[in-house]
C-alpha positions as CSV (number, residue, x, y, z in Angstrom):
1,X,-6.9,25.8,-12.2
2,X,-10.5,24.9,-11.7
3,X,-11.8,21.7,-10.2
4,X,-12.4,19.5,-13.6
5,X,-8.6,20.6,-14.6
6,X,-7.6,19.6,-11.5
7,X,-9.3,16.3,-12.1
8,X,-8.3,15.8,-15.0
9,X,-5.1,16.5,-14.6
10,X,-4.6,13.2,-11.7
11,X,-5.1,11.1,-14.9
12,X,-1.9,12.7,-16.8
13,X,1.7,11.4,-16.0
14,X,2.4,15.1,-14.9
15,X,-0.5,15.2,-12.5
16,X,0.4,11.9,-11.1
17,X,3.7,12.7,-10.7
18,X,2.6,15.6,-8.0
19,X,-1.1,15.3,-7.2
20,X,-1.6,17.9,-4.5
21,X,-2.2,20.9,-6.4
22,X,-4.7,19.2,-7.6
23,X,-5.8,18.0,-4.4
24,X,-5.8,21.5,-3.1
25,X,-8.1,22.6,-5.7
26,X,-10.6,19.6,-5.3
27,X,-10.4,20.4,-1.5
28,X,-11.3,23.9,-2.1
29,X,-13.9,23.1,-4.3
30,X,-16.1,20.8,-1.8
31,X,-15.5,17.8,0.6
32,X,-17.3,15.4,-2.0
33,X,-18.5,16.1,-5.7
34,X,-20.0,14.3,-8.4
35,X,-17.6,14.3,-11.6
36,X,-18.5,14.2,-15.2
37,X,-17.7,10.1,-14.7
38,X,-20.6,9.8,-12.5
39,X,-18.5,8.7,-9.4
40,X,-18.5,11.1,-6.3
41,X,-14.9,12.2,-5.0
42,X,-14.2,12.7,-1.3
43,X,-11.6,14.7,-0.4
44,X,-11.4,16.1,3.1
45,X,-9.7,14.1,6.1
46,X,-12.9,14.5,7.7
47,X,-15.3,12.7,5.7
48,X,-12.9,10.0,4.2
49,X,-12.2,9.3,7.6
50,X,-15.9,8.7,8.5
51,X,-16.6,7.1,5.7
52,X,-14.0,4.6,5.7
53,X,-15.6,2.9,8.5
54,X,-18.9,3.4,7.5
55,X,-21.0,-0.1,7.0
56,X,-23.0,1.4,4.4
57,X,-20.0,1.2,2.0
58,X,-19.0,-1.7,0.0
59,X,-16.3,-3.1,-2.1
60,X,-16.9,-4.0,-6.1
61,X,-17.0,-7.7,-5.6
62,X,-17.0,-10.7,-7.7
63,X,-20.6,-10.5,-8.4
64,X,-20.0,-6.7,-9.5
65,X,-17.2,-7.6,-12.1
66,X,-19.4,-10.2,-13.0
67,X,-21.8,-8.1,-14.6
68,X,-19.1,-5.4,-16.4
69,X,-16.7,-7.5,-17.6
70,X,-17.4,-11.4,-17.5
71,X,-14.2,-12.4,-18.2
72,X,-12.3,-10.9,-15.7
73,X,-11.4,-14.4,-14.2
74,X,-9.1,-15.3,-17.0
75,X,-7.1,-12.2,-16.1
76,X,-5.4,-14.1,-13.0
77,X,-4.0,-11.1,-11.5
78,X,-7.4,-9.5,-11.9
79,X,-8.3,-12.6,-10.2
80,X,-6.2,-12.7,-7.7
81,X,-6.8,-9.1,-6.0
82,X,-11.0,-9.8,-6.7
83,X,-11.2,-12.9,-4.7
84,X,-8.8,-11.4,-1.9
85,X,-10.3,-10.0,1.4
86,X,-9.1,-6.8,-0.5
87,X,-12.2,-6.9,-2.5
88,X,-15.1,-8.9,-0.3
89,X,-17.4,-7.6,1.2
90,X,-19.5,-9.3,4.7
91,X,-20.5,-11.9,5.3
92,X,-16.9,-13.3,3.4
93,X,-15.1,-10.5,4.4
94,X,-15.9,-11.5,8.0
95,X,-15.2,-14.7,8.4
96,X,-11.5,-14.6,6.0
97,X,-10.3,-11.4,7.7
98,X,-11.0,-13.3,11.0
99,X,-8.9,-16.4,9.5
100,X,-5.9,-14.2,8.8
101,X,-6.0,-11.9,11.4
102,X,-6.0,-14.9,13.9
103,X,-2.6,-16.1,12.5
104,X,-1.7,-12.1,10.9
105,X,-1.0,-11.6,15.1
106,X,1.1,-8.7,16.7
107,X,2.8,-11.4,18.5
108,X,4.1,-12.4,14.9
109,X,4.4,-9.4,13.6
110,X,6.8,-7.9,16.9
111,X,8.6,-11.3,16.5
112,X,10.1,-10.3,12.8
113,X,11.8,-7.4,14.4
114,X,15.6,-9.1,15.0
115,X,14.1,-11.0,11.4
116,X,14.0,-7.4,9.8
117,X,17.0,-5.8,11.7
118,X,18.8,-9.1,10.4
119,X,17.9,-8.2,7.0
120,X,18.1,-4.5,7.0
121,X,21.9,-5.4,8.2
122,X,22.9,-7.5,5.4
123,X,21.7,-5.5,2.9
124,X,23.1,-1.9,4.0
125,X,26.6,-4.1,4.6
126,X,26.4,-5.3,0.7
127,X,25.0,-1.7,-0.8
128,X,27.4,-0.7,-3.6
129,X,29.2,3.0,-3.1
130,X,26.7,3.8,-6.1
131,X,23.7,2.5,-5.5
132,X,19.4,2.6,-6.9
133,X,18.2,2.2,-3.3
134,X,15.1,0.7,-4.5
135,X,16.7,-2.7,-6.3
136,X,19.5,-2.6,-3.7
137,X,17.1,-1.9,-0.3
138,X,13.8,-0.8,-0.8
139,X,12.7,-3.9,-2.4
140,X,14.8,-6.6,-0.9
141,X,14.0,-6.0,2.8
142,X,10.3,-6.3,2.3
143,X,10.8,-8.8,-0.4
144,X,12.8,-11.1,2.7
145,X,10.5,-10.2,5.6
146,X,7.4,-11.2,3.9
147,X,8.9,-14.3,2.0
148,X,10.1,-15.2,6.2
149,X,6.7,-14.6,7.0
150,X,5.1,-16.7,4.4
151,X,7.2,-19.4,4.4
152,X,9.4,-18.6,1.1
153,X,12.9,-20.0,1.1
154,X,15.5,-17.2,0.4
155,X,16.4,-18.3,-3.0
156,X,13.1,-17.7,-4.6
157,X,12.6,-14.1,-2.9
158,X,14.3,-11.8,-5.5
159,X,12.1,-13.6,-8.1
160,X,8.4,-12.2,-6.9
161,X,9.8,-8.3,-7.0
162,X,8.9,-7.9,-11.0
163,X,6.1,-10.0,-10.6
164,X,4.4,-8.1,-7.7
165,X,5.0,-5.1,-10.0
166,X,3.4,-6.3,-12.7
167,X,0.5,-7.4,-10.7
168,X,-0.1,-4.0,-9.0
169,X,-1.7,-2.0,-12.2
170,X,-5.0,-4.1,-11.6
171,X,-5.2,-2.0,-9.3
172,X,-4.7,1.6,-11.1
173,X,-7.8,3.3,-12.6
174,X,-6.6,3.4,-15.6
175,X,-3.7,0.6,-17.4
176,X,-3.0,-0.2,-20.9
177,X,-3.3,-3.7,-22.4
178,X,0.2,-4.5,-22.3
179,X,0.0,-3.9,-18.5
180,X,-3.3,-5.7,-18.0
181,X,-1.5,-8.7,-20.1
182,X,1.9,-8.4,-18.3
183,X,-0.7,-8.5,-14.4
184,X,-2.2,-11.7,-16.3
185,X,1.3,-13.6,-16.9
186,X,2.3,-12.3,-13.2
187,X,-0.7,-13.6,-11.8
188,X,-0.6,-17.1,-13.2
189,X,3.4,-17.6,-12.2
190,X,2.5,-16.2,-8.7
191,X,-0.7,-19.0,-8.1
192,X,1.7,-21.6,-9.4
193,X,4.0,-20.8,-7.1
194,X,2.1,-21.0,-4.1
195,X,-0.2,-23.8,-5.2
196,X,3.3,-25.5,-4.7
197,X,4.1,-23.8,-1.8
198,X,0.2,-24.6,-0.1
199,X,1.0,-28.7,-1.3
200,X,4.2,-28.2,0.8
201,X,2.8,-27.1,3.3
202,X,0.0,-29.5,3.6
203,X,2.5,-32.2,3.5
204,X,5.2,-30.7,6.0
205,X,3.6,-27.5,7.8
206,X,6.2,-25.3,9.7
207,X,5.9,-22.2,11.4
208,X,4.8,-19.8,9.3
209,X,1.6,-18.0,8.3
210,X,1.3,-20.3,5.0
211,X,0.8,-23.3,7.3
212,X,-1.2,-21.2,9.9
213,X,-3.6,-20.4,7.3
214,X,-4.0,-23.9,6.0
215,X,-4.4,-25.1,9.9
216,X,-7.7,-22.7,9.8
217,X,-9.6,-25.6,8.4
218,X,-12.7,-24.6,6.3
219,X,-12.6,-21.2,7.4
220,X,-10.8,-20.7,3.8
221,X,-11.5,-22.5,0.5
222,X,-9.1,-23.4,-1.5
223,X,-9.6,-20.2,-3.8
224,X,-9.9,-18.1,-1.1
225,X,-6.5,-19.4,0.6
226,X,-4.4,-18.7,-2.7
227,X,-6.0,-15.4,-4.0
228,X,-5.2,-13.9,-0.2
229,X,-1.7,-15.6,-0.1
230,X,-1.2,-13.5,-3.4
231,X,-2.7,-10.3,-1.6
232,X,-0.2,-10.7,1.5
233,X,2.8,-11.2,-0.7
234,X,2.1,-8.5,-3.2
235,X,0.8,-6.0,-0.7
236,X,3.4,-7.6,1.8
237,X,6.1,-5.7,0.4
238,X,4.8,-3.0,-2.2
239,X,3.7,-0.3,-0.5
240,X,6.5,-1.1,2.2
241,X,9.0,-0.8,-0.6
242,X,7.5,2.5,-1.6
243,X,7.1,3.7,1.8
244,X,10.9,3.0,2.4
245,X,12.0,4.8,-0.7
246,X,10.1,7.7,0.0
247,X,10.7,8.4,3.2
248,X,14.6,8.1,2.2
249,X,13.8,10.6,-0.2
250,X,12.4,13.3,2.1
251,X,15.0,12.2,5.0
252,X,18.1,13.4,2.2
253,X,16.2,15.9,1.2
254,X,16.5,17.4,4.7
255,X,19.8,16.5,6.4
256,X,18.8,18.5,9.5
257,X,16.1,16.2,10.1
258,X,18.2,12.9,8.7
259,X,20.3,14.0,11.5
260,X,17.4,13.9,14.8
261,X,16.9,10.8,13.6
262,X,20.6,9.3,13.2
263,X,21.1,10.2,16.7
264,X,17.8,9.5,18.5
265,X,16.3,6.1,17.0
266,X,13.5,6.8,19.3
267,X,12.1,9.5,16.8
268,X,11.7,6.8,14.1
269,X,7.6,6.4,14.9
270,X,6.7,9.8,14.7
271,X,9.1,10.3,11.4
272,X,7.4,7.2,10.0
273,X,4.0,8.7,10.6
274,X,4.2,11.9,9.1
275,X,6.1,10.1,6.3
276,X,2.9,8.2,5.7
277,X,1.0,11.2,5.9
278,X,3.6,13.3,3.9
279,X,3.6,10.7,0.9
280,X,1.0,7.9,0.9
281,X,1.7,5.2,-0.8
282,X,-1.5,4.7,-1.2
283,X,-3.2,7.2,-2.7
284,X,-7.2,6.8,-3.0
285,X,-9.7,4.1,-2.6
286,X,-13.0,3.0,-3.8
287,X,-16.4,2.2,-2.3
288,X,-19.9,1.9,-3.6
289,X,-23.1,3.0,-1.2
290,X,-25.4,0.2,0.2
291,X,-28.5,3.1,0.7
292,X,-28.6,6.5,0.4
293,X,-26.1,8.4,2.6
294,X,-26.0,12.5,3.9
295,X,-22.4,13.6,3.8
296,X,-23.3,17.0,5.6
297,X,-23.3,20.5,3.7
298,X,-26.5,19.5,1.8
299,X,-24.5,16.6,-0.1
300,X,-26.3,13.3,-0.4
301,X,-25.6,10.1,-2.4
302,X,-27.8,7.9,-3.8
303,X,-27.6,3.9,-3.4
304,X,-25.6,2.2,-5.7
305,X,-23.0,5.4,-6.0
306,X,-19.3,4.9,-6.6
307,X,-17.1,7.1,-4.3
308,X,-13.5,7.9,-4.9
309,X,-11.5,8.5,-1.6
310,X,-8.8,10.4,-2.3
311,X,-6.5,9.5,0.5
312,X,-3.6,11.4,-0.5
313,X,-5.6,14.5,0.1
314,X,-7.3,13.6,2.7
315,X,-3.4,13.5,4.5
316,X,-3.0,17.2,3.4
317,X,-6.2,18.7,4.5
318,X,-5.2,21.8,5.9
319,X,-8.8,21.8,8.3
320,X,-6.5,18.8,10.0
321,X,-3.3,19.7,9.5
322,X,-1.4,23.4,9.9
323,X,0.6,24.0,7.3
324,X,0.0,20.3,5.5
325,X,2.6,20.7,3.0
326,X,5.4,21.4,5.2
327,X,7.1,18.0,6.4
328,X,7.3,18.0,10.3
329,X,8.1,14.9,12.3
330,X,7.2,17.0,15.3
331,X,3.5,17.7,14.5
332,X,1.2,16.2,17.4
333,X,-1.7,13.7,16.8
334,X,-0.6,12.4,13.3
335,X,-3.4,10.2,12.0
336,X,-2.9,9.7,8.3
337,X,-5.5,7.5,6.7
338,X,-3.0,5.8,4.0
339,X,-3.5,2.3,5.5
340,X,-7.4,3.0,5.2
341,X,-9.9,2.3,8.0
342,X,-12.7,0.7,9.1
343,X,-13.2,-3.4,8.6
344,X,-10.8,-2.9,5.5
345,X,-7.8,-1.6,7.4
346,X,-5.0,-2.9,6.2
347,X,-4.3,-6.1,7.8
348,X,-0.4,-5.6,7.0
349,X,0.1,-2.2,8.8
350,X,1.8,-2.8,11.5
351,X,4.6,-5.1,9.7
352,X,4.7,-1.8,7.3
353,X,5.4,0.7,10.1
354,X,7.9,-1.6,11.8
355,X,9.9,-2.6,8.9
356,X,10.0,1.7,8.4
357,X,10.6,2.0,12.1
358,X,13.8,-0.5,12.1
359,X,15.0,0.8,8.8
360,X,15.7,4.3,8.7
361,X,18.2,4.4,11.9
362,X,19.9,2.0,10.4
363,X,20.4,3.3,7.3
364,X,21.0,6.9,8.6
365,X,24.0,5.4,11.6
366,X,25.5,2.7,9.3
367,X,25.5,4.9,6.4
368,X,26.5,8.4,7.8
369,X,27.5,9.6,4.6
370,X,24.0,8.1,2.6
371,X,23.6,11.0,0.1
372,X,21.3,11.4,-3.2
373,X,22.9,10.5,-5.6
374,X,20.5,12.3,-8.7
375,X,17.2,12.7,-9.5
376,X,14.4,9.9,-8.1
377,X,12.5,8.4,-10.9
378,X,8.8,8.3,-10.1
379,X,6.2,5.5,-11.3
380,X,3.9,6.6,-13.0
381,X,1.1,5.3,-11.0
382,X,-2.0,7.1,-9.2
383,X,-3.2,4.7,-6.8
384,X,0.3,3.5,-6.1
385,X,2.8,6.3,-5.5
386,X,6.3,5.6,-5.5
387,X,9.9,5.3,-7.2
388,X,11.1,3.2,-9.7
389,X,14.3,4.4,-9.2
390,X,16.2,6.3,-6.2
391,X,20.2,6.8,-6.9
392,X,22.0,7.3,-3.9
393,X,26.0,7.2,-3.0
394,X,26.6,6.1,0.4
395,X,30.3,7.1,0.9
């Protein structure tokens, strides 16, 4: 396969469905190329690393989609990702990623653990002998740790799962108008939602990081408050719900390994790592260059360039890793980039890794017998990589 196959072949459902052959071949070909699209691709663990928290980079912000698509404001889950902290850049970026970092606090985050045990608990006690552990686990344990977080009641949680689903394409390369129409309708019942929830809160403020966030004063405007409650929710427990289902995967998948970790709990942080670095849920990014940059080997970028980081490469770089395709919870200095880096680190990493760190013991000791069940049914998504469905029998 050459390198424009290989390309190609990330924007077919087969070539999403497993992208690291291609990955290999793009790897081979050159740590960062310039495609027929005119974007460069990055695709080494070295350079997507550095670049990553590079200042030079920026995201596409509201003045970019401004001028390639006007309208993109009545799209309002196009909306709602584009005035996030997900897509500003400094001085914005600053000053809201300091407003939710200040109340996003490890503190908070280590206090959810008997909250996420709690939940992990419940759920494994009510899973079916037959069972899709995405709609019966996956989903529902971020789904209640985030909704805890943010202030949801319980009743409303199992409503947001299709919704945050729906949302997600905006951010695929590539979506169909039914998708773009279905992020739309999801967009608009999540902002209703939480303009609700925000007058509550305003009103009646309780612990939680709705209320914290409203507390930060003008540090937020009003847009600015709702499009990043949106962001936490949806990213809250998306990439947590694919993490979680693939990591079960790969865990029943090897039952000598399932096993380490059923009988040492300890294990669960370096399993959860090379789980993220194994399977990313999070497969690339996108930045544009502020001035011209030198990527080493004679490669440089002009200003204004578009740069795909391919992250899900970037985990299986064999100059990083020995033997990158071979699943090893023992490997030393794990450092997967699937959260990102730099100023856009992802604020909700930590809560990820716990809620991963928590689950899987659990699972593996109260479920002994947890087997698959049949085939896993992948999404077919690039940027988001997960399952739609995972059948398991757990008796």
């Amino acid at each position: 396969m050459d390198y424009p196959t290989a390309l190609g072949s990330l924007f077919t459902p087969e070539g999403r469905h497993d992208p690291y052959p291609a990955y290999d071949v793009l790897r081979a070909h050159a740590p960062a190329f310039l495609a027929p699209d005119e974007r460069w691709y990055v695709t080494t663990h070295a350079l997507i690393n550095r670049l990553l928290r590079d200042p030079a980079l920026r995201q596409a912000d509201a003045k970019d989609y401004d001028e390639f698509w006007p309208e993109w404001r009545q799209n309002r889950g196009v909306a709602s990702v584009v005035l996030s902290m997900l897509q500003a850049n400094p001085p914005d970026h600053t000053r809201v990623r300091r407003a939710a970092a200040a109340t996003f606090t490890p503190r908070r985050i280590n206090g959810l653990r008997d909250v996420i045990a709690g939940q992990a608990e419940e759920l494994i006690r009510a899973m079916p002998a037959t069972a899709d552990f995405m709609t019966a686990f996956a989903y529902p344990l971020p789904i209640a740790v985030i909704c805890a977080l943010l202030g949801v009641p319980a009743g409303d949680r199992a409503w947001f799962r299709q919704r945050a689903a729906d949302l997600t394409v905006v951010l695929e390369p590539v979506s169909t108008i039914e998708e773009m129409e279905r992020a739309d309708a999801a967009g608009r019942d999540l902002e209703d939602y939480l303009i609700g929830l925000i007058a509550e809160r305003q009103r009646e403020p309780r612990e939680d990081l709705t209320s914290a966030l409203i507390a930060s004063g003008d540090t937020l405007t009003g847009a600015e408050l709702l499009a990043n409650l949106v962001l936490l929710l949806v990213a809250g427990f998306e990439t947590t719900a694919n993490l979680l289902g693939m990591g079960l995967h790969l865990l029943l998948e090897r039952p000598e390994q399932a096993g380490r970790l059923r009988a040492d709990a300890g294990l669960a942080p370096n399993f959860v790592e090379e789980i993220l670095r194994y399977e990313s849920p999070v497969q690339l990014t996108s930045r544009f260059t502020t001035r011209p940059l030198d990527l080493g080997d004679g490669l440089s970028v002009p200003a204004g360039a578009g740069l795909t980081m391919l992250l899900g490469s970037a985990n299986r770089d064999p100059a990083r890793y020995d033997d990158p395709h071979r699943f090893d919870p023992d490997r030393p200095a794990v450092q997967p980039v699937s959260f990102g880096g730099g100023a856009h680190y992802c604020l909700g990493a930590p809560l990820a890794r716990l809620e991963a760190q928590v689950a899987f013991p659990m699972l593996l000791t109260m479920l002994p017998r947890l087997a698959l069940a049949g085939p896993a049914e992948r999404r077919d998504r690039l940027v988001m990589r997960g399952f739609s469905t995972l059948p398991v029998t757990t008796g």
